[in-house]
Structure formats: structure tokens, C-alpha cells
C-alpha positions in Angstrom: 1.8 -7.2 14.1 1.3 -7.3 10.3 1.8 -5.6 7.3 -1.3 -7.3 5.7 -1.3 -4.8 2.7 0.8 -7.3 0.6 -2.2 -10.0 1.8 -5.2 -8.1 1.1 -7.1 -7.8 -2.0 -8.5 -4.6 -2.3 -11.6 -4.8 -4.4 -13.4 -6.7 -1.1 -10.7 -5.8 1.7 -10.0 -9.6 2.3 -7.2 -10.7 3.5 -5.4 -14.5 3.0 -4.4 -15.4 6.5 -3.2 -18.7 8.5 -5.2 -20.3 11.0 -3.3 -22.7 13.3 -4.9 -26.2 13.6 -5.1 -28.2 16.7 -4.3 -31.9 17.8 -2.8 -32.7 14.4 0.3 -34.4 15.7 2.7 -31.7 14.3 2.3 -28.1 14.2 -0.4 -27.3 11.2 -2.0 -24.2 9.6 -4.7 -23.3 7.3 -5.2 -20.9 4.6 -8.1 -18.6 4.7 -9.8 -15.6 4.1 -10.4 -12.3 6.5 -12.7 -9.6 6.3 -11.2 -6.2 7.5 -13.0 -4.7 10.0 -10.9 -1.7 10.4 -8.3 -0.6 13.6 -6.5 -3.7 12.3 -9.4 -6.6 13.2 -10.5 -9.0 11.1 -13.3 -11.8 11.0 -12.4 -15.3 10.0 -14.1 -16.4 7.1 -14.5 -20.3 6.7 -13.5 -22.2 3.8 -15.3 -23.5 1.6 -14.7 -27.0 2.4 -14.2 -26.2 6.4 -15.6 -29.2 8.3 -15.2 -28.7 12.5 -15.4 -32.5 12.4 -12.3 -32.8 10.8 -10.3 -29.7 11.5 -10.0 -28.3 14.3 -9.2 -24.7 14.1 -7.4 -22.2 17.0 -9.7 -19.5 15.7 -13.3 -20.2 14.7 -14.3 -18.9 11.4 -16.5 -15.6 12.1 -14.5 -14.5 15.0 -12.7 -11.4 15.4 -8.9 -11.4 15.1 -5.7 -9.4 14.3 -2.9 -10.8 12.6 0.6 -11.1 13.0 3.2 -12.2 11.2 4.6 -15.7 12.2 7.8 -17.0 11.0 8.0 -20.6 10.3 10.0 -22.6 8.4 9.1 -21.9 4.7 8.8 -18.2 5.6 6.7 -15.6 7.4 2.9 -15.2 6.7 0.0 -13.7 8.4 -1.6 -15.5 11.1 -4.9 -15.1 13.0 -4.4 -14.3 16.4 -6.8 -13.4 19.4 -7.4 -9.2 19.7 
């Protein structure tokens, strides 16, 4: 799993986390927010400007996730993941 403590921000206990993003021709994620839920869930928050028309995301905002760290080719970060 994660050590999300670097990721969270502890006045609201939200953490930045990746979202992978389907059928984008080339492996794709997306920065967003997730509210901690305790025993290491999440939920998903949406961004601001999050459109299901054109993004399609793994994860649906407002679903519970856990995070793990992913290691990709600019560097590890937290990504959602089913529980």
C-alpha cells in the first residue's frame, strides 16, 4: 500500500491521489482529491472540471478506494485502487 501521510493535507484529511484513465491510447492518469475514511479507504472526489463525457476514469469519483503506490516513469505516487 501507501504511505499517504506525505499526500494528505491534514486540516481536511484529503489526500492528492491518481486515478488511471481509460481508452486514451497510452497509459494516462489523473490528479485528484480523496477523502479519508479511516482503516486506510478513501472516497474519490471529482474534479472540478471532471466531465464523464470526456474522461473516462478507472474509479468513479465518490467511490471507496485504497491507495497504493505506483511506480511509473517520472516517479512513484499514490493511486486509487479498488478495496
Amino acid at each position: 500500500m501507501c504511505d499517504c501521510t506525505k499526500a494528505m493535507d491534514s486540516s481536511s484529511n484529503k489526500a492528492r491521489v491518481y486515478v488511471r484513465l481509460l481508452n486514451e491510447g497510452t497509459e494516462v492518469f489523473r490528479p485528484t482529491l480523496a477523502a479519508e475514511l479511516g482503516e486506510g479507504l478513501f472516497k474519490l472526489i471529482a474534479t472540478p472540471d471532471y466531465d464523464p463525457e470526456n474522461e473516462e476514469w478507472e474509479i468513479l469519483p465518490n467511490a471507496t478506494v485504497r491507495i497504493k503506490t505506483h511506480h511509473g516513469p517520472s516517479g512513484a505516487f499514490p493511486l486509487a485502487v479498488e478495496p
